[in-house]
Structures are given as C-alpha cells and as structure tokens.
BATI-221411 format. One record per residue (C-alpha): x, y, z; residue in three letters; residue number from 1. Coordinates in nm, 4 decimals, always signed. Each point is the difference from the previous one (the first is absolute). Layout:
N
SITE         px         py         pz   resn   resi
SITE          X          Y          Z    ala    NUM
...
***
This chain:
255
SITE         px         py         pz   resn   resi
SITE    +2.2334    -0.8665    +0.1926    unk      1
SITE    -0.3727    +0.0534    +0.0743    unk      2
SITE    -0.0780    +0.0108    +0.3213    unk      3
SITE    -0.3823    +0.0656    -0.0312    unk      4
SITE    -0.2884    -0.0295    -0.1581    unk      5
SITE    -0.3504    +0.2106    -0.0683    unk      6
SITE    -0.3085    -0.1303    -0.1288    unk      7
SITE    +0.0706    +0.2529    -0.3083    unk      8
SITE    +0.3569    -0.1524    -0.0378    unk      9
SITE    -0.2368    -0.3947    +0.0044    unk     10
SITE    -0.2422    +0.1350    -0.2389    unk     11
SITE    +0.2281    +0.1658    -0.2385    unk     12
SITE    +0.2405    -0.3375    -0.0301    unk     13
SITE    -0.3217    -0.2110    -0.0245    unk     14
SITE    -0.1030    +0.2362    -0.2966    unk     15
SITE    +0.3657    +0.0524    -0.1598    unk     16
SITE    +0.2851    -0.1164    +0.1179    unk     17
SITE    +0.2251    +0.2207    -0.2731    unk     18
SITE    -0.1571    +0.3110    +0.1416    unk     19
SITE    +0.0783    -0.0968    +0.3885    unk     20
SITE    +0.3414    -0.0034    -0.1398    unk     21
SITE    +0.0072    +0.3294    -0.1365    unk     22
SITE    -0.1796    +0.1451    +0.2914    unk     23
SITE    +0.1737    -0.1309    +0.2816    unk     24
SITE    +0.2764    -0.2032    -0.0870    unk     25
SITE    +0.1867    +0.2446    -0.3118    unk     26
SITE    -0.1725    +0.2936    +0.1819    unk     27
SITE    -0.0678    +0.1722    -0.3875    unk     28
SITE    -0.1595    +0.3262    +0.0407    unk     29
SITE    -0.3624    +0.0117    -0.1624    unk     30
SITE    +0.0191    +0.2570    -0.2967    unk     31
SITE    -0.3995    +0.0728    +0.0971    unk     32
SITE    -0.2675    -0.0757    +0.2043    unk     33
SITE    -0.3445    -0.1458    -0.1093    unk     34
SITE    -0.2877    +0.2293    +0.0403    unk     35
SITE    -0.1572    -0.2505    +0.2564    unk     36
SITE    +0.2788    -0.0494    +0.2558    unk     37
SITE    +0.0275    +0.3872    -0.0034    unk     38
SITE    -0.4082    +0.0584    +0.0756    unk     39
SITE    -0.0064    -0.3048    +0.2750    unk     40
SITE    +0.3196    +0.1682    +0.1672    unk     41
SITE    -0.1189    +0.3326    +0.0182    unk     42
SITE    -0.3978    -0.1051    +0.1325    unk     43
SITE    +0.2100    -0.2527    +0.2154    unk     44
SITE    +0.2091    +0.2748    +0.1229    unk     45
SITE    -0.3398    +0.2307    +0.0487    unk     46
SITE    -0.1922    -0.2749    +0.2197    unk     47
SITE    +0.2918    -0.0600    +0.2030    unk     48
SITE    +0.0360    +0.4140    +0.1202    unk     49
SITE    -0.4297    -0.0903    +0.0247    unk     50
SITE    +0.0293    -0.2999    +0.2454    unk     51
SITE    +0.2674    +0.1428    +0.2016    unk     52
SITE    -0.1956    +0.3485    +0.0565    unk     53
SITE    -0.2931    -0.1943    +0.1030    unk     54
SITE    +0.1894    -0.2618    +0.2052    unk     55
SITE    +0.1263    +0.3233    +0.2021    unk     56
SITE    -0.3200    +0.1375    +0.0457    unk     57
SITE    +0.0085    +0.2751    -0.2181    unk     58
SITE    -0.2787    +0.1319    -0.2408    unk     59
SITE    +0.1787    +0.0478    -0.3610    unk     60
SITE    -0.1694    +0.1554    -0.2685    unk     61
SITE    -0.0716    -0.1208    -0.3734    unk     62
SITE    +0.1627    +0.3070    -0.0844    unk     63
SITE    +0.3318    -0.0554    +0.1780    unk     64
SITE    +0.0105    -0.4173    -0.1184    unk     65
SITE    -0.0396    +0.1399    -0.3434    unk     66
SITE    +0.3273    +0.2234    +0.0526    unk     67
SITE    +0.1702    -0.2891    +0.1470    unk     68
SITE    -0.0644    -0.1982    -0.3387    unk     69
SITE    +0.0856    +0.3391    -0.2602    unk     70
SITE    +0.3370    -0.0222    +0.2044    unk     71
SITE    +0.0699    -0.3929    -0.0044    unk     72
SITE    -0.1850    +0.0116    -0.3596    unk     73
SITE    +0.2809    +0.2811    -0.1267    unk     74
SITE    +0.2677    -0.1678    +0.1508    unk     75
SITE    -0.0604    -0.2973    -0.1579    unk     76
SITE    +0.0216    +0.1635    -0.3822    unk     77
SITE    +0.2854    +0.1244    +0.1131    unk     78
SITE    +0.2264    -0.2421    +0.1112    unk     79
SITE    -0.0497    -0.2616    -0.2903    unk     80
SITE    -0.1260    -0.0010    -0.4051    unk     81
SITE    -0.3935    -0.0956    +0.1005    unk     82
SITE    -0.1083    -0.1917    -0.3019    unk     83
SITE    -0.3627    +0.0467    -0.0713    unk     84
SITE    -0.2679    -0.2496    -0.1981    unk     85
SITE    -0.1899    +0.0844    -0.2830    unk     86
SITE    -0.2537    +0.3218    +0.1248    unk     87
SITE    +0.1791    +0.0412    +0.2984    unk     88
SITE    +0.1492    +0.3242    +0.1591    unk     89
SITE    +0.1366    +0.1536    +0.2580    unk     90
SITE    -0.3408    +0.2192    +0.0752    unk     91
SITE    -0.1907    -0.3035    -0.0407    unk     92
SITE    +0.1205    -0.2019    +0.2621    unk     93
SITE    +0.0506    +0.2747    +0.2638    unk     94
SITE    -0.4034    +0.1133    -0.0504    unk     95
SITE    -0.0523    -0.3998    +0.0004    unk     96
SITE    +0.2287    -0.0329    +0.3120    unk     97
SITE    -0.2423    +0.2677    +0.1576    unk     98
SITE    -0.3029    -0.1346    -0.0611    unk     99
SITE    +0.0709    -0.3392    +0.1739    unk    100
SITE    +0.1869    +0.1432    +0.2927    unk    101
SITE    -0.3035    +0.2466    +0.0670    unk    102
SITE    -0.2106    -0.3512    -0.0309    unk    103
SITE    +0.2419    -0.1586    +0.2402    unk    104
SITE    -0.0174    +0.2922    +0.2277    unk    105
SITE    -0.3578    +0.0453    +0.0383    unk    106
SITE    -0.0877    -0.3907    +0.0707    unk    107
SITE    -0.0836    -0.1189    +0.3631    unk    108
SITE    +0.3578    -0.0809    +0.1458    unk    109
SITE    +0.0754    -0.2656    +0.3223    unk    110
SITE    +0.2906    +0.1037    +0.2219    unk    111
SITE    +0.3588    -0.0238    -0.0620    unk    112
SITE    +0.2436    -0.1936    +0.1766    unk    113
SITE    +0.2616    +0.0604    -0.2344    unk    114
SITE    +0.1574    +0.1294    -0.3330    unk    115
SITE    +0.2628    -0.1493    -0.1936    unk    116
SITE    +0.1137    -0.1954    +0.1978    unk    117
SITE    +0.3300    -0.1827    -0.0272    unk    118
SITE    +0.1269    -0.3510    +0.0641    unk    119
SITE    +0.3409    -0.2334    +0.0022    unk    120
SITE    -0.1299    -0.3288    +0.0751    unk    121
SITE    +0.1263    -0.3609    -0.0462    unk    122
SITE    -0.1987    -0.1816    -0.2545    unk    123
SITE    -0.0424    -0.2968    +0.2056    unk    124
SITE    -0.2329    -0.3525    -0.1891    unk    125
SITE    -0.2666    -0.0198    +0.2482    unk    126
SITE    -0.0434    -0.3982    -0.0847    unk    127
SITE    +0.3928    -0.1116    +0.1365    unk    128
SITE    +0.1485    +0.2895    +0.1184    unk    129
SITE    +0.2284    +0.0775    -0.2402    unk    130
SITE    +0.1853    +0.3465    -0.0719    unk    131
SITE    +0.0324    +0.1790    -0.3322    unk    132
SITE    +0.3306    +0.1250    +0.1073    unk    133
SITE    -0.0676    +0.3451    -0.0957    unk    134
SITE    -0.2297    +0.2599    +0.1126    unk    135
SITE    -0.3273    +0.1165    -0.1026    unk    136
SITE    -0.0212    +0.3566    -0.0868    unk    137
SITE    -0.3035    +0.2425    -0.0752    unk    138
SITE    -0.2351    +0.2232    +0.0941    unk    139
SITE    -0.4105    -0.0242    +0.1285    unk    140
SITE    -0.1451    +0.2604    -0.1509    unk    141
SITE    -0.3080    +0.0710    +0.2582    unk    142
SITE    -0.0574    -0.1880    +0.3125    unk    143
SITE    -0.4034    +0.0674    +0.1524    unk    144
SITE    -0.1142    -0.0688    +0.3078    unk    145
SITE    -0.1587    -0.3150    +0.0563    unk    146
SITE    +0.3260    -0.2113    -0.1542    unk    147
SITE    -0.0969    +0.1012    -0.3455    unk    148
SITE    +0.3132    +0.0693    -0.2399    unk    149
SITE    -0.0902    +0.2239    -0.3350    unk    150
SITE    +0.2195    -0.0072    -0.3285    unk    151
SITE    -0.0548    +0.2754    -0.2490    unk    152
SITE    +0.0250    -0.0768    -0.3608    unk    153
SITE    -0.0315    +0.2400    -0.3208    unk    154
SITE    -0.0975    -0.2137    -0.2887    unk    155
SITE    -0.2003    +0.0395    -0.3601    unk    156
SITE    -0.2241    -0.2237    +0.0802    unk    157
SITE    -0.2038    -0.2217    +0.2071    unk    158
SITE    +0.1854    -0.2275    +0.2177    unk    159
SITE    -0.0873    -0.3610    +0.0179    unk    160
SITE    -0.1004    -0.1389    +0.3430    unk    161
SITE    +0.1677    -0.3355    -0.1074    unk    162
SITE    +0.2885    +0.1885    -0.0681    unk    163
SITE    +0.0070    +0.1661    +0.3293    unk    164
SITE    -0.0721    -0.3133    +0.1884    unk    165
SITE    +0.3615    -0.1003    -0.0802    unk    166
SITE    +0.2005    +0.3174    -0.0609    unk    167
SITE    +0.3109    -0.0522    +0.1502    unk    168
SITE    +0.0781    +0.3666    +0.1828    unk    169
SITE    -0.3373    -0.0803    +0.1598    unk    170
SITE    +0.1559    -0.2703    +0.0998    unk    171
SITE    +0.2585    +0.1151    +0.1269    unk    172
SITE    -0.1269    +0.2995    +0.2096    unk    173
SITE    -0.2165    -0.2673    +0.1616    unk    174
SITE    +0.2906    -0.2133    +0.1304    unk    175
SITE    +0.1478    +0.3135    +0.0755    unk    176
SITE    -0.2541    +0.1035    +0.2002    unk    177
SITE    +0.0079    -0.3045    +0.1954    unk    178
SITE    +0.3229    -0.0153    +0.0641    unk    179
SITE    +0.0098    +0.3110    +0.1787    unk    180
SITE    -0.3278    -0.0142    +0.1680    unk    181
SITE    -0.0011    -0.3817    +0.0931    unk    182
SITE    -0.3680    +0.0345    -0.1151    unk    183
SITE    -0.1439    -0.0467    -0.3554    unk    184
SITE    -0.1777    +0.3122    -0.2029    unk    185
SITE    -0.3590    -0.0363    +0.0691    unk    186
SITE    -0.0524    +0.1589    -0.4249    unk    187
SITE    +0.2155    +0.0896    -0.2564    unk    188
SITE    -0.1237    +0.2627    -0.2206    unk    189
SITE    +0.1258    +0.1478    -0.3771    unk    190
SITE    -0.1246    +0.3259    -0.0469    unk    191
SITE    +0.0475    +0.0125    -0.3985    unk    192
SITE    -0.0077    +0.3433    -0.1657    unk    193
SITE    -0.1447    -0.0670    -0.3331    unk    194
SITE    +0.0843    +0.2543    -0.2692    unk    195
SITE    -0.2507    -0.0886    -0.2283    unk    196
SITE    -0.2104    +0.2996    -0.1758    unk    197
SITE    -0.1885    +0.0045    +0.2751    unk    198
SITE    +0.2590    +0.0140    +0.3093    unk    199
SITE    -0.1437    -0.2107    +0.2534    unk    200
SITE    +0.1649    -0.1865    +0.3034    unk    201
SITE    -0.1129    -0.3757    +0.0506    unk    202
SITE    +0.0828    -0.1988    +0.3516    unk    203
SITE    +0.0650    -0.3297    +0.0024    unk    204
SITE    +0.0561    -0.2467    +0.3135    unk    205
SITE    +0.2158    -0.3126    +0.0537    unk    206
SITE    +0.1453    -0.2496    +0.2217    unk    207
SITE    +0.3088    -0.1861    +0.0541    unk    208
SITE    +0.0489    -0.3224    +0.1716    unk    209
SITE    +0.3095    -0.2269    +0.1249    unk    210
SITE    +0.0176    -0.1937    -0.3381    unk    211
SITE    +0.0535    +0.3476    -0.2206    unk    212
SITE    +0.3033    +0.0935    +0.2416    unk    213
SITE    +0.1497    -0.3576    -0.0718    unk    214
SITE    -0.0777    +0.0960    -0.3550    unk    215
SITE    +0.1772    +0.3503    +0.0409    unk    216
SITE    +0.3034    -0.2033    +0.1229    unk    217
SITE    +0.0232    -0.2462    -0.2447    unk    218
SITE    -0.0418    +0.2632    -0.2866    unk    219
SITE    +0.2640    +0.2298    +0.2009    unk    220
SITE    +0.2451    -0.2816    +0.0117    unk    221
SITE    -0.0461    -0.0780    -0.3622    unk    222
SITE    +0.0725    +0.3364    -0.0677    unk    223
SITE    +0.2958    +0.0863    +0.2039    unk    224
SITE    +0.2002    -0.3365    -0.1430    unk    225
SITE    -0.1019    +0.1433    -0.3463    unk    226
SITE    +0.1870    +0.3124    +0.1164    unk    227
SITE    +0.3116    -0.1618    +0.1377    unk    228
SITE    -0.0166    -0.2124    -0.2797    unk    229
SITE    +0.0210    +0.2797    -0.2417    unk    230
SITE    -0.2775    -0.1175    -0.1963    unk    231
SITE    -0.1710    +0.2931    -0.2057    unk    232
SITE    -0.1848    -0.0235    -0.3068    unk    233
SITE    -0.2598    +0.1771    -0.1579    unk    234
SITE    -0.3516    -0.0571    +0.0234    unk    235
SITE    -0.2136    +0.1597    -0.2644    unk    236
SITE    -0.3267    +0.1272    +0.0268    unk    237
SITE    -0.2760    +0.3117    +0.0165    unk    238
SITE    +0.2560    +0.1888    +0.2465    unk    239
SITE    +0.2987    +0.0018    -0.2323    unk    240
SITE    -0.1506    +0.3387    -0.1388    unk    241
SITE    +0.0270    +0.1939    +0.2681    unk    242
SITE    +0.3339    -0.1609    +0.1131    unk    243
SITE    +0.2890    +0.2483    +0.0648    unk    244
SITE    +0.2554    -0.2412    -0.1065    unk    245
SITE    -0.1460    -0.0712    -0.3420    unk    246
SITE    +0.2432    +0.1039    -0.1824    unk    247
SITE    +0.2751    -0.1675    +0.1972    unk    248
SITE    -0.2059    -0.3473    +0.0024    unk    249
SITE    -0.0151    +0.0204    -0.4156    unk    250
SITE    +0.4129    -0.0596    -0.0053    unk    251
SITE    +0.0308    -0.2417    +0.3072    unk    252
SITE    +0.1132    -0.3406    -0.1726    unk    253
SITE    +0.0810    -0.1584    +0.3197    unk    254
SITE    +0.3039    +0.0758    +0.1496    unk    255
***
C-alpha cells in the first residue's frame, strides 16, 4: 500500500521501474553504495550543519565544517560497501569534498530562512482541481531570503540548463513552496558541485510556472497507477553500472 510519494520515488520509476521495485516495494538491501551517492550525502550532510549555523547567527569555521564532513564522510564507509570508479579513492574524494566546500564557504552568501525543510502536501492539478490521493513528501534543501529556494547537487559534470528547466524535484520544491507559503518562489537556484579535475561549483537559475505543476501531476498520476498496477520492468541504460541491484536485475525473467 503506498501511501506517498517523493520526487526521488517519480524519478526513479520514470528511469526504472524494476529498480523502484526492489527499492521500495521488495525492500532488498543494497550490497554497496556508488561512490557518488556516498560524496553528495556526505557534502549534503556538511552544507546542511553550514546553513543551519548561519541561519542561527553563528560564525562557524572552515575548520569545524571540514570536521563535520570527516565524521559524515567516515560514517558513510562504514555503514555500506562504497563502490568506487576507475581512479577513484577514498582520499580522493574527501580532499575533493574539501576543496569545494571551502569554495562554497568562502562565496558571498544571502540570508537564510530555512534549512531542510520538510513537507506533506497534497499534490493537487492546478488546471481542475483534482487530488493525487497521496501525499507529497521531501525536503527543500536551502530557503534564502527574498523567496529564493536553493537545491544542491554533486555531479561529474556540467549540468544542462535545459535539463534544469524541467527537472522534476525542482519542480516539486516549487509547488511545495507554494503550497505552504500561498506565494510563488521569486528564483530557484541549483548550486551544482562539479567534481571535475578542477573542483569548481557552477549556479544555475530556473523557474516554474502553473503548466509544469499540471505536468508534475499528470506524470505523478502516471506513476502511482504504474505502482498499484504492479508494473516494473527494466529500463536499460548508462546508469545500470552503477546500479546496486545489478546483479539481481540479470536473473529477473518477469515474475
């Protein structure tokens, strides 16, 4: 019975139904955990314990962020197999991870209104009215002053504005955002962490509009009566290789 859904629970369906299934429907534990989703956890982790410092008014220092990635950054090699790519280690990353948070920290920074900040919401089709009939869940990572929500991203390499422009959890914190403030964001900005040889961070800004939340819904919909349907299947691709259920996607035949 689902009773939910995230934009990370739309996405994944939209990219692979069979691995929706064996993430949230068969519950399978992962046997390891890419390299990637380890690094964007722990600098996710690391900005958060940022914002909310600053949000209070405190002063932190480089020095103390970094010890509040080592900490997130061990715990995260600890808990789960991290499965590395070709040139990668664990050293790497963490002196990588460094380098863009000290960027991060040392750019000009607008007031915070919030951090991680969480929502239940009705997903409701702006165009008749209509209710999903189950909640949207998530998370905004950064709220600014000024009605301008921020999403960080860690990625290897440049993001695409086109891309952006109709990203779904964009989407979604937007409505979000509206829904609770009656008011829509004034910007939405993706703060992407590149970890290219050079480390750099890249900002990019979007909007939303009525028509994308319709489009949100109808994808949403879509989605959930694939659920309840019990229609998974795999989708092959690029991501496959990095996919913790690889080796329980080569046997599936189906039933």
């Amino acid at each position: 019975m689902i009773d939910h859904l995230s934009s990370s629970q739309i996405s994944l369906y939209s990219l692979c139904s069979l691995k929706y299934r064996f993430q949230y429907v068969d519950k399978i534990p992962k046997i390891f955990k890419p390299s990637g989703l380890a690094f964007g956890s722990a600098i996710h982790s690391a900005l958060s314990w940022l914002n909310k410092q600053r949000m209070n008014g405190n002063n932190p220092t480089l020095e103390k962020l970094f010890r509040i990635f080592n900490a997130d950054w061990y715990s995260q090699n600890v808990d789960t197999e991290i499965r590395f790519k070709n040139g990668e280690d664990k050293n790497a990353l963490s002196v990588m991870a460094k380098e863009l948070l000290a960027q991060y920290f040392h750019s000009p920074y607008k007031k915070v209104e919030g951090s991680e900040i969480a929502f239940v919401l009705p997903l409701v089709n702006p165009g008749d009215g209509k209710r999903l009939g189950v909640d949207l869940e998530g998370f905004i990572d950064l709220l600014e002053e000024d009605d301008a929500i921020v999403e960080f991203k860690t990625s290897a390499q440049t993001a695409n504005q086109s891309d952006i422009d109709s990203n779904i959890q964009l989407t979604t914190y937007s409505y979000a955002y509206e829904m609770l403030t009656q008011r829509a964001p004034r910007l939405i900005k993706l703060v992407n962490f590149v970890k290219t040889k050079k480390p750099k961070i890249e900002v990019y800004e979007t909007k939303r509009t009525q028509a994308d939340y319709q489009r949100l819904f109808g994808l949403a919909s879509q989605v959930l009566s694939g659920i309840r349907l019990q229609i998974f299947f795999p989708r092959m691709g690029f991501w496959c290789k990095d996919c913790e259920y690889g080796h329980i996607c080569r046997d599936w035949r189906g039933d």
